[in-house]
mmCIF file as gemmi writes it, N, C-alpha and C atoms, coordinates in Angstrom:
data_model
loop_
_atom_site.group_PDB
_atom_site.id
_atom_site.type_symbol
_atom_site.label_atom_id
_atom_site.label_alt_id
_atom_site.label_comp_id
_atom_site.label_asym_id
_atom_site.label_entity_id
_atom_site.label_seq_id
_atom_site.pdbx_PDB_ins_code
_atom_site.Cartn_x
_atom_site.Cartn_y
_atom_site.Cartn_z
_atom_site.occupancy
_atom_site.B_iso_or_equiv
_atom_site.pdbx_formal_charge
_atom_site.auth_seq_id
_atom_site.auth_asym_id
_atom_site.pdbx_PDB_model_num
ATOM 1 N N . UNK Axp A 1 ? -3.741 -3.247 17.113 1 0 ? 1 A 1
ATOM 2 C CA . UNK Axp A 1 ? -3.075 -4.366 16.478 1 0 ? 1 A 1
ATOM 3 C C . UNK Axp A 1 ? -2.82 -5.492 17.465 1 0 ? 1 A 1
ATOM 4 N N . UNK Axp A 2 ? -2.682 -5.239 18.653 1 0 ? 2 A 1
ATOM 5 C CA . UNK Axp A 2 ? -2.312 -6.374 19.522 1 0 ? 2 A 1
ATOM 6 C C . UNK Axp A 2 ? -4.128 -6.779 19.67 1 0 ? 2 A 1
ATOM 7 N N . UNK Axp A 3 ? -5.015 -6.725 19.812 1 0 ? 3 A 1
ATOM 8 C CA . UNK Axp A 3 ? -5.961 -7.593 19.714 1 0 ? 3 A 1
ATOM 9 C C . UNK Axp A 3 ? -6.278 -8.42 18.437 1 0 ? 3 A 1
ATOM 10 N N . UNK Axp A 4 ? -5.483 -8.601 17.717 1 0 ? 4 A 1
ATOM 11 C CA . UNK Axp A 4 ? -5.366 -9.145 16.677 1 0 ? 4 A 1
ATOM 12 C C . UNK Axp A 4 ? -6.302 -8.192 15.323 1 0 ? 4 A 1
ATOM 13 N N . UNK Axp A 5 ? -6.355 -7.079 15.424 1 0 ? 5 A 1
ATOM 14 C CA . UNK Axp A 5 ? -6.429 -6.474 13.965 1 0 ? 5 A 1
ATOM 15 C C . UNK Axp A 5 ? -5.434 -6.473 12.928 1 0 ? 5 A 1
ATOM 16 N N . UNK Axp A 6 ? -5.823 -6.618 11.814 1 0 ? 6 A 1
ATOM 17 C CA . UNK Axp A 6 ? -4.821 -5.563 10.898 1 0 ? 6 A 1
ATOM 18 C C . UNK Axp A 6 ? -4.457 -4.696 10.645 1 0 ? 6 A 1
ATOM 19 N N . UNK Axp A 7 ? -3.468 -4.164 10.68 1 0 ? 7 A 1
ATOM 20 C CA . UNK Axp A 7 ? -3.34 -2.426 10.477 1 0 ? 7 A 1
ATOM 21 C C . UNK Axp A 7 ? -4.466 -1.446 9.654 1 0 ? 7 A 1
ATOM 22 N N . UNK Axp A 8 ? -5.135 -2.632 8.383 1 0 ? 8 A 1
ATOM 23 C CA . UNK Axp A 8 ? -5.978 -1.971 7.346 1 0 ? 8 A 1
ATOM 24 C C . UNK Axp A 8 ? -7.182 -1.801 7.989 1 0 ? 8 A 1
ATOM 25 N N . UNK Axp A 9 ? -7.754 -2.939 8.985 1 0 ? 9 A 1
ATOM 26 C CA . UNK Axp A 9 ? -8.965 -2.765 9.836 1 0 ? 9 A 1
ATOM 27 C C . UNK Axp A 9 ? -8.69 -1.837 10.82 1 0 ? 9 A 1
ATOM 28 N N . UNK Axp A 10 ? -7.663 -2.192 11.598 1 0 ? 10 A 1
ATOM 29 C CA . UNK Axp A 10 ? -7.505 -0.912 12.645 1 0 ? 10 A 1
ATOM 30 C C . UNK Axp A 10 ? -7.999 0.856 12.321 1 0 ? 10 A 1
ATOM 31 N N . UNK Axp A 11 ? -7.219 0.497 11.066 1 0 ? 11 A 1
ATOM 32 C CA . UNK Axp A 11 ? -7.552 1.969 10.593 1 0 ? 11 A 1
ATOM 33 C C . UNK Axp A 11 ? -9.144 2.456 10.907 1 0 ? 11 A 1
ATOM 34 N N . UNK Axp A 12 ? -9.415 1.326 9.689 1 0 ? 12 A 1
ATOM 35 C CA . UNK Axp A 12 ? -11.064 1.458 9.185 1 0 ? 12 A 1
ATOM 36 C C . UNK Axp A 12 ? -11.81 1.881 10.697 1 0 ? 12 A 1
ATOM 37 N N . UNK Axp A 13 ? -11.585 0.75 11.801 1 0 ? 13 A 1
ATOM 38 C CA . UNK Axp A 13 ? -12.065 1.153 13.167 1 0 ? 13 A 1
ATOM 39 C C . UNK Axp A 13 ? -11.811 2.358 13.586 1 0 ? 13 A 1
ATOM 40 N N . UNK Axp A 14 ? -10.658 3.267 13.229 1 0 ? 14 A 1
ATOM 41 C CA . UNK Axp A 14 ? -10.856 4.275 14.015 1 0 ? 14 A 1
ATOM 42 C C . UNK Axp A 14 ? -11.768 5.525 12.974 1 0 ? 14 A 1
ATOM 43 N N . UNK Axp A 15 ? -11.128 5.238 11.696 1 0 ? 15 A 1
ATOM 44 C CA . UNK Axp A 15 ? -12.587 5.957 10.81 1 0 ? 15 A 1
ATOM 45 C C . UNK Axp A 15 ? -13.883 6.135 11.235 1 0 ? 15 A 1
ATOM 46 N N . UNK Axp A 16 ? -14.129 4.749 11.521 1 0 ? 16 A 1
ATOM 47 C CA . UNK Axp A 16 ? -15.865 4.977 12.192 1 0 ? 16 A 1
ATOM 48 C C . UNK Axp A 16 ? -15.843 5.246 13.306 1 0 ? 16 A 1
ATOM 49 N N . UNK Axp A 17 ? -14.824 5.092 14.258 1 0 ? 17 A 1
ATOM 50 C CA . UNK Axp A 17 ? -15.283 5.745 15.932 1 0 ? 17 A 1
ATOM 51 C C . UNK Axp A 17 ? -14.914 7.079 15.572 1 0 ? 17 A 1
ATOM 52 N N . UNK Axp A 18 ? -14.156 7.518 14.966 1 0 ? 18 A 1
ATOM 53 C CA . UNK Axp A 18 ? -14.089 9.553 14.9 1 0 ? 18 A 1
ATOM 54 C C . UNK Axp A 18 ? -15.318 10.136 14.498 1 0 ? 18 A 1
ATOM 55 N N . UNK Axp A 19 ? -15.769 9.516 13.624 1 0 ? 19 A 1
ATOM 56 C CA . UNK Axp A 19 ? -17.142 9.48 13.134 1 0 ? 19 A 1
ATOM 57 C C . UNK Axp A 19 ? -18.676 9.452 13.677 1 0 ? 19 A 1
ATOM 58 N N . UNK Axp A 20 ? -18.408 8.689 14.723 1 0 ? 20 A 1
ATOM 59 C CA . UNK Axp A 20 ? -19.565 8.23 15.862 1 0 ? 20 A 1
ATOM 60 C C . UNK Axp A 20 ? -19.364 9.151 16.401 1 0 ? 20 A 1
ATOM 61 N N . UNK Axp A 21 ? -18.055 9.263 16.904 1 0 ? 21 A 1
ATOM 62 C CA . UNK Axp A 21 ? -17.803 10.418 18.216 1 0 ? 21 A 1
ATOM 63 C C . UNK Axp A 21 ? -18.488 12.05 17.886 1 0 ? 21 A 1
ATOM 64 N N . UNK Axp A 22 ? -18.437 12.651 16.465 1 0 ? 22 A 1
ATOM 65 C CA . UNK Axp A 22 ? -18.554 13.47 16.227 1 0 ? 22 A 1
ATOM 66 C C . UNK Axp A 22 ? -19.91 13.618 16.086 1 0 ? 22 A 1
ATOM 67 N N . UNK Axp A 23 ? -20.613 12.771 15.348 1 0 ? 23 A 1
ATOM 68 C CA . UNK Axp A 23 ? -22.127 12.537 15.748 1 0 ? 23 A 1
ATOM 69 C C . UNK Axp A 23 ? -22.45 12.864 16.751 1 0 ? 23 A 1
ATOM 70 N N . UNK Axp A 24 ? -22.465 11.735 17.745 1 0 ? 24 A 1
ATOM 71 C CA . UNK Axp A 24 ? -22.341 11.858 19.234 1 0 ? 24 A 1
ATOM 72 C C . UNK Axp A 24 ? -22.11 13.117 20.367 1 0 ? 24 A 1
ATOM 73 N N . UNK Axp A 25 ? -20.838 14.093 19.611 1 0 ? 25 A 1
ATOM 74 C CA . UNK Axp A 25 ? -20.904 15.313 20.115 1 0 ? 25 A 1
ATOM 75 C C . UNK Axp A 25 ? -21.703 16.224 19.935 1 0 ? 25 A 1
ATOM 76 N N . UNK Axp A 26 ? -22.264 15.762 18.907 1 0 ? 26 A 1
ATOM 77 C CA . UNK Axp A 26 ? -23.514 17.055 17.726 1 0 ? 26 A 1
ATOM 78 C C . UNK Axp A 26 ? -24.859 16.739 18.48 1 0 ? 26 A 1
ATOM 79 N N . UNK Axp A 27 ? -24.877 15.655 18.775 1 0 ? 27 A 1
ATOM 80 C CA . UNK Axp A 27 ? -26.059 15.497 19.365 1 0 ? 27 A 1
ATOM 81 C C . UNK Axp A 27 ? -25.899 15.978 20.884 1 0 ? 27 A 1
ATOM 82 N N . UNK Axp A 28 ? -24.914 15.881 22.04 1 0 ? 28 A 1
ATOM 83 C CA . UNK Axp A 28 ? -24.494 16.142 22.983 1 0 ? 28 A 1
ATOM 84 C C . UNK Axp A 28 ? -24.829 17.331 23.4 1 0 ? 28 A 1
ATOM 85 N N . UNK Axp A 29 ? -25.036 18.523 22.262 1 0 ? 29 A 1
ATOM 86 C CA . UNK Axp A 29 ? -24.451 19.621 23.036 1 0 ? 29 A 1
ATOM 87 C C . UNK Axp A 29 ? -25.828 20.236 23.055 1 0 ? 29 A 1
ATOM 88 N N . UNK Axp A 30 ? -26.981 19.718 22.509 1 0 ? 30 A 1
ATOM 89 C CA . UNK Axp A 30 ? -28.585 19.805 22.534 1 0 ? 30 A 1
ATOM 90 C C . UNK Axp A 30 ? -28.213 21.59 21.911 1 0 ? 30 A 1
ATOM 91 N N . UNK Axp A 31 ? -29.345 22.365 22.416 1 0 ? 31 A 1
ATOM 92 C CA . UNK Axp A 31 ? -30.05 24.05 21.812 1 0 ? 31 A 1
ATOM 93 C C . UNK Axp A 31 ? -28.214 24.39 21.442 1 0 ? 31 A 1
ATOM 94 N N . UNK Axp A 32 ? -26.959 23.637 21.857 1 0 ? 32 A 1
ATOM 95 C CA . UNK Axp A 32 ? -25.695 25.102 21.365 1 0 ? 32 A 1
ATOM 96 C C . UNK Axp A 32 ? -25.107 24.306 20.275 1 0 ? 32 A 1
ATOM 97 N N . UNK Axp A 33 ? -25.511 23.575 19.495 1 0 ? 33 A 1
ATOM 98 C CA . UNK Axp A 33 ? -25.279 22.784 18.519 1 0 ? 33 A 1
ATOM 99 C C . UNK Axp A 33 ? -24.918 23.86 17.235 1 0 ? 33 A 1
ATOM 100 N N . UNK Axp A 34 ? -23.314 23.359 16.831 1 0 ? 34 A 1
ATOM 101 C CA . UNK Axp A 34 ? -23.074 24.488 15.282 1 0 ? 34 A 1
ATOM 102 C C . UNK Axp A 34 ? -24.345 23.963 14.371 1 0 ? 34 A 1
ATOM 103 N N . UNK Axp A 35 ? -24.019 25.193 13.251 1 0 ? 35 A 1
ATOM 104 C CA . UNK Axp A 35 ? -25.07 24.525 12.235 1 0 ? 35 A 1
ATOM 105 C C . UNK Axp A 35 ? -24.375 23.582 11.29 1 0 ? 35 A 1
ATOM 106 N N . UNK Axp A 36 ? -25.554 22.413 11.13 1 0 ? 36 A 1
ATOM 107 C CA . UNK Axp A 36 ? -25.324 21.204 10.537 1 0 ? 36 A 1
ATOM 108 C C . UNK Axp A 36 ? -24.536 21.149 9.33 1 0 ? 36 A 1
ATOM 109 N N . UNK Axp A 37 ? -24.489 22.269 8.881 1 0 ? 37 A 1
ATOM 110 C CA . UNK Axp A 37 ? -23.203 22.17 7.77 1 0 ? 37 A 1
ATOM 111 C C . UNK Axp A 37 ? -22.134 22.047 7.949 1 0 ? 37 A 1
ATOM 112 N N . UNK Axp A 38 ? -21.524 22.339 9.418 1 0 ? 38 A 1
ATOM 113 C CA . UNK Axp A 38 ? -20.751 23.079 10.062 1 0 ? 38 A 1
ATOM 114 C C . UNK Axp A 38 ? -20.237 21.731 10.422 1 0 ? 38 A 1
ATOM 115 N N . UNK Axp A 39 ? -20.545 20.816 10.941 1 0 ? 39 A 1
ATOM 116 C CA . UNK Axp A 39 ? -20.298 19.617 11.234 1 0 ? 39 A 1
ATOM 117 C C . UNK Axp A 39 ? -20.49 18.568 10.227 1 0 ? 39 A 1
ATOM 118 N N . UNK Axp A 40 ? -21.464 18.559 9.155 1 0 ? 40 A 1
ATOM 119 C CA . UNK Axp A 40 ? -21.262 17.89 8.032 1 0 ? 40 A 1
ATOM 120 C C . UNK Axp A 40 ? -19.912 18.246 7.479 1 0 ? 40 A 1
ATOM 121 N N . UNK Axp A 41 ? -19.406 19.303 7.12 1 0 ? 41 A 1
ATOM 122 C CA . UNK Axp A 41 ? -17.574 19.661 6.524 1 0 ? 41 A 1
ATOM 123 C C . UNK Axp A 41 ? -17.101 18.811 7.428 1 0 ? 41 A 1
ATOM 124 N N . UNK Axp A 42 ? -16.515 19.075 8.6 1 0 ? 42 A 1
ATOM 125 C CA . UNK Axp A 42 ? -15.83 18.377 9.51 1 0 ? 42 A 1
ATOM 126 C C . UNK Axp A 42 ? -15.811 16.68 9.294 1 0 ? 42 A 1
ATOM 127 N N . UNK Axp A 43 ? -16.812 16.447 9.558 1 0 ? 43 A 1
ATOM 128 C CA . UNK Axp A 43 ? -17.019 14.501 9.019 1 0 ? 43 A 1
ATOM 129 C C . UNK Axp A 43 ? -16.553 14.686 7.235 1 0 ? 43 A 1
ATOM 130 N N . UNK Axp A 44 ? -17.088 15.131 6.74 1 0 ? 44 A 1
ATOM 131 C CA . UNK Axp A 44 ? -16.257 14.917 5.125 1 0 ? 44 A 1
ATOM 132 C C . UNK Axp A 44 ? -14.771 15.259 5.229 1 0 ? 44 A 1
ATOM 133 N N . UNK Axp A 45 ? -14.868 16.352 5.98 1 0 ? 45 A 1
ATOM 134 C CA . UNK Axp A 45 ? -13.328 16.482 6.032 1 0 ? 45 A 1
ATOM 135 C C . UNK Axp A 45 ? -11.825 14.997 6.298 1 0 ? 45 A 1
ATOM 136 N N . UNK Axp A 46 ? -12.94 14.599 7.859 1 0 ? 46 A 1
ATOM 137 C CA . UNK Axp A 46 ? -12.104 13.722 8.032 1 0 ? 46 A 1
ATOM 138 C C . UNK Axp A 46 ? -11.931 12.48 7.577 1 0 ? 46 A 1
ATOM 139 N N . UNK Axp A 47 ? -13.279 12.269 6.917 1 0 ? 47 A 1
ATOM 140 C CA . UNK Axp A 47 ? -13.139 10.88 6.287 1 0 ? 47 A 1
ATOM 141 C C . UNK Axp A 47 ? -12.721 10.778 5.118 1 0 ? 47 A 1
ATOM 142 N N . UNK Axp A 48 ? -12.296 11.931 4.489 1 0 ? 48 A 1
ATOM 143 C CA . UNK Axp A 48 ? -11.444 12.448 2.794 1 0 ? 48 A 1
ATOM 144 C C . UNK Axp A 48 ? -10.138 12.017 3.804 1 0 ? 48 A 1
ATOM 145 N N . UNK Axp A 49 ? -9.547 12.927 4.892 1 0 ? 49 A 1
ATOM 146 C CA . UNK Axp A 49 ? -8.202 12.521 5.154 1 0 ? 49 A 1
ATOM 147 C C . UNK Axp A 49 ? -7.834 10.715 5.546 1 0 ? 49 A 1
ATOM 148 N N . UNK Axp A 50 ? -9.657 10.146 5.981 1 0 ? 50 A 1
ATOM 149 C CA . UNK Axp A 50 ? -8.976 9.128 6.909 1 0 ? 50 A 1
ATOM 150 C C . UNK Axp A 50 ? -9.018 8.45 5.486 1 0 ? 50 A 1
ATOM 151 N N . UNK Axp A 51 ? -9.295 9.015 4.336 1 0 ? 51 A 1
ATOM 152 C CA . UNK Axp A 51 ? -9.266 7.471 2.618 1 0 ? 51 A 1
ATOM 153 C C . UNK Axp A 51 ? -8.198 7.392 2.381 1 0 ? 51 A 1
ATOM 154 N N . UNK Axp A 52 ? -7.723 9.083 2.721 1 0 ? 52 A 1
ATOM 155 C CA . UNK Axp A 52 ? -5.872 8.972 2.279 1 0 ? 52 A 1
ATOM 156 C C . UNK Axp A 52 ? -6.122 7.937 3.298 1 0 ? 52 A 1
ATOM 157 N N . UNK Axp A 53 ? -5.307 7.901 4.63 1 0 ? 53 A 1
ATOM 158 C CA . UNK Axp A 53 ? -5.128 7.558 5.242 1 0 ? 53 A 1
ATOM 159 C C . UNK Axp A 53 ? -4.905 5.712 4.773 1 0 ? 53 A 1
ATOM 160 N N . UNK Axp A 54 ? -6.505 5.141 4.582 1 0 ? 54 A 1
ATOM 161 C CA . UNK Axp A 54 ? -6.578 4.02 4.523 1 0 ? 54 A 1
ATOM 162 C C . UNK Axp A 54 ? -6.043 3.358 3.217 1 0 ? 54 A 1
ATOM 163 N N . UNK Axp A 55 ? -6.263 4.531 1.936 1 0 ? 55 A 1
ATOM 164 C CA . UNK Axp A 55 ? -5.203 3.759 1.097 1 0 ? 55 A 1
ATOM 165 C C . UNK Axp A 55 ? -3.68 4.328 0.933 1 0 ? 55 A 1
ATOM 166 N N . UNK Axp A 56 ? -3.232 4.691 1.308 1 0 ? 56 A 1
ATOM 167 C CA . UNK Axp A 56 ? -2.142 4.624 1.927 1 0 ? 56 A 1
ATOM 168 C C . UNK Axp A 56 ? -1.253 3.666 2.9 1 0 ? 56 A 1
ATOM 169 N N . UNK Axp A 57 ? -2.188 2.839 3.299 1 0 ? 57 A 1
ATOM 170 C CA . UNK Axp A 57 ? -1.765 1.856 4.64 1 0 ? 57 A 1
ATOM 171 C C . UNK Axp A 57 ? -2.217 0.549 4.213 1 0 ? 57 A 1
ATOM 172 N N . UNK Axp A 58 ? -3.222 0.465 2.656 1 0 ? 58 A 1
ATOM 173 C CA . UNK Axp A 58 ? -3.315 -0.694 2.032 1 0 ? 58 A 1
ATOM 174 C C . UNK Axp A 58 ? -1.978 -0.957 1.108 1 0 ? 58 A 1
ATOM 175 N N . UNK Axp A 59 ? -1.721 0.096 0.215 1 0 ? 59 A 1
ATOM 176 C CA . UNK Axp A 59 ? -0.684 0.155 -0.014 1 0 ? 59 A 1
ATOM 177 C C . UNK Axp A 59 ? 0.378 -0.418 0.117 1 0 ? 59 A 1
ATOM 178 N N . UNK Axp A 60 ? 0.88 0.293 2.035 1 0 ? 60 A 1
ATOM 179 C CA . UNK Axp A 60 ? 1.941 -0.201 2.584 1 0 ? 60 A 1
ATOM 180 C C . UNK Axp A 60 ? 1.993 -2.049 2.855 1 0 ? 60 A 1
ATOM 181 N N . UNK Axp A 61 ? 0.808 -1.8 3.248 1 0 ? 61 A 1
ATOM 182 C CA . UNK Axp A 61 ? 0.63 -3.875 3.606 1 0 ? 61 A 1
ATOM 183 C C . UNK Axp A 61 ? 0.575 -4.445 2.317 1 0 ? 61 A 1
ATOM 184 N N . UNK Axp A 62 ? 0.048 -4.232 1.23 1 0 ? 62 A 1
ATOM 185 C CA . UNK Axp A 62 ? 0.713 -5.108 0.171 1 0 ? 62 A 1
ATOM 186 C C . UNK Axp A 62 ? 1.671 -5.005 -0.269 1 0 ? 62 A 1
ATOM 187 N N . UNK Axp A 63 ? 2.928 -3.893 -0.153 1 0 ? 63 A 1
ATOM 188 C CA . UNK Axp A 63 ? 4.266 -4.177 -0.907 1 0 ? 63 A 1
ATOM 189 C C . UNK Axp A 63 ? 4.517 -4.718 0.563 1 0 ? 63 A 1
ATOM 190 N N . UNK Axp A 64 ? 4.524 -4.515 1.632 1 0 ? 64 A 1
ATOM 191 C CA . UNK Axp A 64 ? 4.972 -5.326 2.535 1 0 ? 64 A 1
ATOM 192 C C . UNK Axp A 64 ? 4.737 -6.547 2.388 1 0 ? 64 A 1
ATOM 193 N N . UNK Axp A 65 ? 3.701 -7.127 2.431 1 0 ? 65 A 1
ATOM 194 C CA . UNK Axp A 65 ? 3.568 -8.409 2.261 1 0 ? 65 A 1
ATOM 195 C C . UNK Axp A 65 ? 4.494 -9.191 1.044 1 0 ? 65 A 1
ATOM 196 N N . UNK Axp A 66 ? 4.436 -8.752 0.047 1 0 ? 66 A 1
ATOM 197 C CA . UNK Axp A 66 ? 5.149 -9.069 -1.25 1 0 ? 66 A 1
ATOM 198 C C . UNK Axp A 66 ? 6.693 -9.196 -0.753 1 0 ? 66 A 1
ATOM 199 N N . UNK Axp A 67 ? 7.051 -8.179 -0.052 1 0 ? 67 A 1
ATOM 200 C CA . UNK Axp A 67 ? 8.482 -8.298 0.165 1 0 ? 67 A 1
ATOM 201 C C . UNK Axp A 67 ? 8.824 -9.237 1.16 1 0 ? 67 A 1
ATOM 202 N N . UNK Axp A 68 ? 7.806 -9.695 2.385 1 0 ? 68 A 1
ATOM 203 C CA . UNK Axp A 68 ? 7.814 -10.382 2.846 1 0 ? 68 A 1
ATOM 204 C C . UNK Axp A 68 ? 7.822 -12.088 2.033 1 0 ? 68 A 1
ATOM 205 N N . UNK Axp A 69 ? 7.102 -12.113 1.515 1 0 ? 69 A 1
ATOM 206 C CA . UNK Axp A 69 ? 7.071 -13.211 0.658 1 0 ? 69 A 1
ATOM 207 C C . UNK Axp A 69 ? 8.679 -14.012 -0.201 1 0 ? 69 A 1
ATOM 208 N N . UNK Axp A 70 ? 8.481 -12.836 -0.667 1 0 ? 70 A 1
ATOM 209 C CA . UNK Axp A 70 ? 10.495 -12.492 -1.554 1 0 ? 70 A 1
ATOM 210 C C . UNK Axp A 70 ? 11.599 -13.288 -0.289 1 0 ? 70 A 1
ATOM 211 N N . UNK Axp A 71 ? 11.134 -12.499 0.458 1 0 ? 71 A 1
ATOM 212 C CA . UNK Axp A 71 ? 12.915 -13.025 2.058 1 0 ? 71 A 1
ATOM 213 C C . UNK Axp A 71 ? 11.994 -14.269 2.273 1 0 ? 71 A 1
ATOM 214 N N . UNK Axp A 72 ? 10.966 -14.314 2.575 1 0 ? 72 A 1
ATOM 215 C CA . UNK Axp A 72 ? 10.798 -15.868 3.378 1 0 ? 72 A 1
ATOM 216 C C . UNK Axp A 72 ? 11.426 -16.576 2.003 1 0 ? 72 A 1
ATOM 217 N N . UNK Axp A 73 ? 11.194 -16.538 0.437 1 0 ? 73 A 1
ATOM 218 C CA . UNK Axp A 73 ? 11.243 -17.663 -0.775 1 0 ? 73 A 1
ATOM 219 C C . UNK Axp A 73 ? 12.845 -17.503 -0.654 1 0 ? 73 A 1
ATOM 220 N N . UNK Axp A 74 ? 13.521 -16.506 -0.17 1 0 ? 74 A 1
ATOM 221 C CA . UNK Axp A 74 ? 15.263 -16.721 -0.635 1 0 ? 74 A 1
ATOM 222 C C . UNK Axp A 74 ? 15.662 -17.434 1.044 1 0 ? 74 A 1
ATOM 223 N N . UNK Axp A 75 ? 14.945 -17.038 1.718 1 0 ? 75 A 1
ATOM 224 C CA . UNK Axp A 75 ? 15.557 -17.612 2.996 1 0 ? 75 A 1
ATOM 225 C C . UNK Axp A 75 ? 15.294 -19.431 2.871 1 0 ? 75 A 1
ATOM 226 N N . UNK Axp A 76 ? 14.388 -19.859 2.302 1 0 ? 76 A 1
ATOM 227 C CA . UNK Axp A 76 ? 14.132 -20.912 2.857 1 0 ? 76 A 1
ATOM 228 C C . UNK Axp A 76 ? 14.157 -21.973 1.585 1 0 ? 76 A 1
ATOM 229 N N . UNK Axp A 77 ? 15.066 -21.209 0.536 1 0 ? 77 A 1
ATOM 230 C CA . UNK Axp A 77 ? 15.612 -22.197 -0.644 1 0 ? 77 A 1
ATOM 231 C C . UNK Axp A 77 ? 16.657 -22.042 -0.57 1 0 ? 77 A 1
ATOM 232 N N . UNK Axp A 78 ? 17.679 -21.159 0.573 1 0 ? 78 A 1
ATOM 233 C CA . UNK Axp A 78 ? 19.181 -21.173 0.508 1 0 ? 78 A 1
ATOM 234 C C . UNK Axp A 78 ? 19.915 -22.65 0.982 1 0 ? 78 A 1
ATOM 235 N N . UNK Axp A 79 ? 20.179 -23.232 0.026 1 0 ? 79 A 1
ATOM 236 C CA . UNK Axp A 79 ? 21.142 -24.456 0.535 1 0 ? 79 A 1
ATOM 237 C C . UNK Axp A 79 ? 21.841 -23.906 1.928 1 0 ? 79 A 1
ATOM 238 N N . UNK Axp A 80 ? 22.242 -23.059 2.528 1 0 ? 80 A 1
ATOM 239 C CA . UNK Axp A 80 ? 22.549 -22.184 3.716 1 0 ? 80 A 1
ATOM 240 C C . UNK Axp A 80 ? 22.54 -22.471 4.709 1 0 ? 80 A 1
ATOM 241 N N . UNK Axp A 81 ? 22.649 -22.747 5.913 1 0 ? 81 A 1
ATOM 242 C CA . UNK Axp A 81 ? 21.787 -22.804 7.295 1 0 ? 81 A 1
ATOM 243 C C . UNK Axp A 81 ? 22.018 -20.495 7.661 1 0 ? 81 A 1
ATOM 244 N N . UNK Axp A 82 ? 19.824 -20.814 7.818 1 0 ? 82 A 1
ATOM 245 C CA . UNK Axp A 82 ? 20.22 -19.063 7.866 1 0 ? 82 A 1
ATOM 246 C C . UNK Axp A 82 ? 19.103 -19.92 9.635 1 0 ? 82 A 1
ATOM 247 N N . UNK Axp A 83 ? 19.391 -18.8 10.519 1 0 ? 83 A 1
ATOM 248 C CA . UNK Axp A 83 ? 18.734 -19.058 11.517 1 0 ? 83 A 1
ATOM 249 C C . UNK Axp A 83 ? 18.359 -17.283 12.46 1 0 ? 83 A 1
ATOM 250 N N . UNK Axp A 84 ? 17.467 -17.267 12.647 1 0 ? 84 A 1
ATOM 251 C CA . UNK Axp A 84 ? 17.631 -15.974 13.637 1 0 ? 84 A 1
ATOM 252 C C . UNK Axp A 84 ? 17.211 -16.112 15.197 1 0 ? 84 A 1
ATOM 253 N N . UNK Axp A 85 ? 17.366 -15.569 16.061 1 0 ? 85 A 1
ATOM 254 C CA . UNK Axp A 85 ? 17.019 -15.386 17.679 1 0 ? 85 A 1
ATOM 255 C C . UNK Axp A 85 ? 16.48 -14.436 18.06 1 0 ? 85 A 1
ATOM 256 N N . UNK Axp A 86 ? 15.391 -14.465 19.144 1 0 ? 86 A 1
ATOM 257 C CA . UNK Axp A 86 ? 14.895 -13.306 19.698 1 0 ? 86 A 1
ATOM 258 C C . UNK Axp A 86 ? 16.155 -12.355 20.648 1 0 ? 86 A 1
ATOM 259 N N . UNK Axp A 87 ? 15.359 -11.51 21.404 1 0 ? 87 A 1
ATOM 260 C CA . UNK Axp A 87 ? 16.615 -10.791 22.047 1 0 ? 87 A 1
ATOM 261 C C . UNK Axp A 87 ? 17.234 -11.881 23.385 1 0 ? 87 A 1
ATOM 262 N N . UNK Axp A 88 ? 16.179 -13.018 23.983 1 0 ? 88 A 1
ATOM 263 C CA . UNK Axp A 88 ? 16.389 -13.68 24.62 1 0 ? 88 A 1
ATOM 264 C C . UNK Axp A 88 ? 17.436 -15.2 24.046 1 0 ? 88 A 1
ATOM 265 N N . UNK Axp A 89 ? 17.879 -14.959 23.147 1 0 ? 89 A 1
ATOM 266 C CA . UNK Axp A 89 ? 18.634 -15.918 22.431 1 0 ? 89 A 1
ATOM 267 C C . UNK Axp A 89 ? 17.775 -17.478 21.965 1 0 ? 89 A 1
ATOM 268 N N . UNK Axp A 90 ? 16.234 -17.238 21.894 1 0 ? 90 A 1
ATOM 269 C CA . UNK Axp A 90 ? 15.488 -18.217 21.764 1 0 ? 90 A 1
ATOM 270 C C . UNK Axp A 90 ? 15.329 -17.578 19.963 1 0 ? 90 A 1
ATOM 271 N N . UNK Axp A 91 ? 15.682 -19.273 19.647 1 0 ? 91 A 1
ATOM 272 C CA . UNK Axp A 91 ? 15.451 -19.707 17.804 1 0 ? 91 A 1
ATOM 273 C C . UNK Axp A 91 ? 14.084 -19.578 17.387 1 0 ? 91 A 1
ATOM 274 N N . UNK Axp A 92 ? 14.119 -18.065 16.848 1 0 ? 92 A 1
ATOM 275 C CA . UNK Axp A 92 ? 12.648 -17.613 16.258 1 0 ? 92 A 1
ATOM 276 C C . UNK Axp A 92 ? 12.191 -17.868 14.959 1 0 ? 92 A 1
ATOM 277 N N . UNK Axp A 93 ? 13.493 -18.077 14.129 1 0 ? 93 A 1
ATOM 278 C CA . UNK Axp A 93 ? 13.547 -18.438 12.654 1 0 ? 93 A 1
ATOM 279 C C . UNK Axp A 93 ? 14.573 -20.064 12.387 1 0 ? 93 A 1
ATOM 280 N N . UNK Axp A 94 ? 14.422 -20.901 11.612 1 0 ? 94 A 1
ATOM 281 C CA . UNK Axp A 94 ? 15.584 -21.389 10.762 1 0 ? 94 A 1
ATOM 282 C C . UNK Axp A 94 ? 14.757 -22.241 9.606 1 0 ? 94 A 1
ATOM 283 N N . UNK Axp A 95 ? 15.994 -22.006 8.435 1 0 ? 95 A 1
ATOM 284 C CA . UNK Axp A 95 ? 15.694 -22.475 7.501 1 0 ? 95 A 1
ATOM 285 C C . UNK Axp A 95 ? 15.562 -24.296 7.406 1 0 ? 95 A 1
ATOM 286 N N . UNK Axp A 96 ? 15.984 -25.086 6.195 1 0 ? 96 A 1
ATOM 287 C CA . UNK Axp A 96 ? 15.358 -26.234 6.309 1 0 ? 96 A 1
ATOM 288 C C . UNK Axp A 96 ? 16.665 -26.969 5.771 1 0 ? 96 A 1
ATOM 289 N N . UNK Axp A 97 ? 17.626 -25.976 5.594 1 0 ? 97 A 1
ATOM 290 C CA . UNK Axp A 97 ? 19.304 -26.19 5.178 1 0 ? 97 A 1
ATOM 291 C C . UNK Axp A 97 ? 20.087 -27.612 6.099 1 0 ? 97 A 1
């Protein structure tokens, strides 16, 4: 997330690198390789958990967002002065009050 992903891409990125990786190991281990079924389960496996996973975390970012939406529309129609600060006492928020 700090290279500027979204949580929903982040995900997706690590879906496909678990994915590569496991490839990657299958091919790695040359003549002691399980049998290919054996590692086909495993990749279905994980990419059934990583769908939970990803809708689950789409989910979360759209009621987040929505609720986000909600506080910015009451914060910034309050006749009010609303203002907030970082921990350094620098003005990170204020309304238009």
């Amino acid at each position: 997330l700090a290279w500027g992903f979204t949580l929903t891409a982040a995900v997706a990125e690590f879906r496909a690198l678990r994915a590569s990786v496991i490839r990657l190991w299958q091919d790695g281990l040359g003549e002691h390789r399980p049998q290919e079924r054996t590692v086909e389960d495993l990749i279905h496996f994980n990419e059934a958990i990583d769908q939970a996973i990803a809708e689950s975390v789409t989910s979360y970012s759209f009621e987040k967002e929505q609720n986000t939406r909600v506080f910015n529309t009451i914060l910034s129609t309050s006749p009010d002065l609303i203002c907030t600060v970082d921990l350094k006492t620098h003005l990170s928020y204020a309304n238009r009050a």
